[in-house]
C-alpha positions, 0 to 999 in steps of 0.5 A: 500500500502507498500513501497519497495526498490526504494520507489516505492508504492505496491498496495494490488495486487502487481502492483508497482506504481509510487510516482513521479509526472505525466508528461503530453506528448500527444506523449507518451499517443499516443503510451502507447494507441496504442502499443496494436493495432498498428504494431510498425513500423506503429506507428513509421510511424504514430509518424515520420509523425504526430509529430514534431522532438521537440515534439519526442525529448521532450518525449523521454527525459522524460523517458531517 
Protein backbone atom coordinates (compact mmCIF):
# COMPACT_ATOMS: atom_id res chain seq x y z
CA UNK A 1 0.00 0.00 0.00
CA UNK A 2 1.40 3.62 -0.62
CA UNK A 3 0.35 6.99 0.79
CA UNK A 4 -1.49 9.60 -1.18
CA UNK A 5 -2.13 13.08 -0.80
CA UNK A 6 -4.93 13.19 2.16
CA UNK A 7 -2.89 10.41 3.85
CA UNK A 8 -5.12 8.25 2.53
CA UNK A 9 -3.92 4.15 2.04
CA UNK A 10 -3.99 2.93 -1.89
CA UNK A 11 -4.16 -0.84 -1.89
CA UNK A 12 -2.19 -2.84 -4.70
CA UNK A 13 -5.93 -2.49 -6.95
CA UNK A 14 -6.33 1.38 -6.44
CA UNK A 15 -9.25 1.22 -3.62
CA UNK A 16 -8.20 4.01 -1.38
CA UNK A 17 -8.72 3.15 2.47
CA UNK A 18 -9.24 4.94 5.40
CA UNK A 19 -6.45 5.28 8.15
CA UNK A 20 -8.97 6.67 10.57
CA UNK A 21 -10.29 4.93 13.15
CA UNK A 22 -13.55 2.56 12.67
CA UNK A 23 -16.64 4.12 14.05
CA UNK A 24 -19.42 1.76 15.39
CA UNK A 25 -23.04 3.35 14.24
CA UNK A 26 -25.89 0.50 13.64
CA UNK A 27 -27.75 3.05 11.80
CA UNK A 28 -25.08 3.70 9.22
CA UNK A 29 -24.09 -0.15 8.87
CA UNK A 30 -28.22 -0.33 8.26
CA UNK A 31 -28.03 1.77 5.44
CA UNK A 32 -24.29 1.12 3.78
CA UNK A 33 -26.14 -2.76 3.96
CA UNK A 34 -29.47 -1.97 2.29
CA UNK A 35 -28.65 1.45 -0.01
CA UNK A 36 -28.50 -1.54 -2.73
CA UNK A 37 -31.63 -3.25 -2.30
CA UNK A 38 -33.80 -0.75 -0.75
CA UNK A 39 -35.51 2.28 -2.98
CA UNK A 40 -34.12 5.37 -0.90
CA UNK A 41 -37.46 6.79 0.17
CA UNK A 42 -38.30 3.21 1.57
CA UNK A 43 -35.07 3.10 3.55
CA UNK A 44 -35.58 6.71 4.63
CA UNK A 45 -39.20 5.48 5.97
CA UNK A 46 -37.85 2.23 7.43
CA UNK A 47 -34.56 4.71 9.39
CA UNK A 48 -37.66 7.68 10.29
CA UNK A 49 -39.51 4.91 11.86
CA UNK A 50 -37.06 2.28 13.35
CA UNK A 51 -34.52 4.72 14.81
CA UNK A 52 -34.69 7.40 17.01
CA UNK A 53 -34.11 11.12 16.16
CA UNK A 54 -30.95 10.93 18.53
CA UNK A 55 -29.74 7.97 17.13
CA UNK A 56 -30.29 9.72 13.43
CA UNK A 57 -28.65 13.00 14.73
CA UNK A 58 -25.86 10.59 16.14
CA UNK A 59 -24.86 9.26 12.78
CA UNK A 60 -25.21 11.79 10.96
CA UNK A 61 -22.77 13.80 12.93
CA UNK A 62 -20.23 11.17 12.41
CA UNK A 63 -19.78 11.65 8.68
CA UNK A 64 -20.75 15.60 8.87
Amino acid sequence: MDRVDGGDLVSDNGVAVCDAAPVRSELLCFVRDKSRIIPYDDLVKVCCNFYSSEEIGAARGLIA
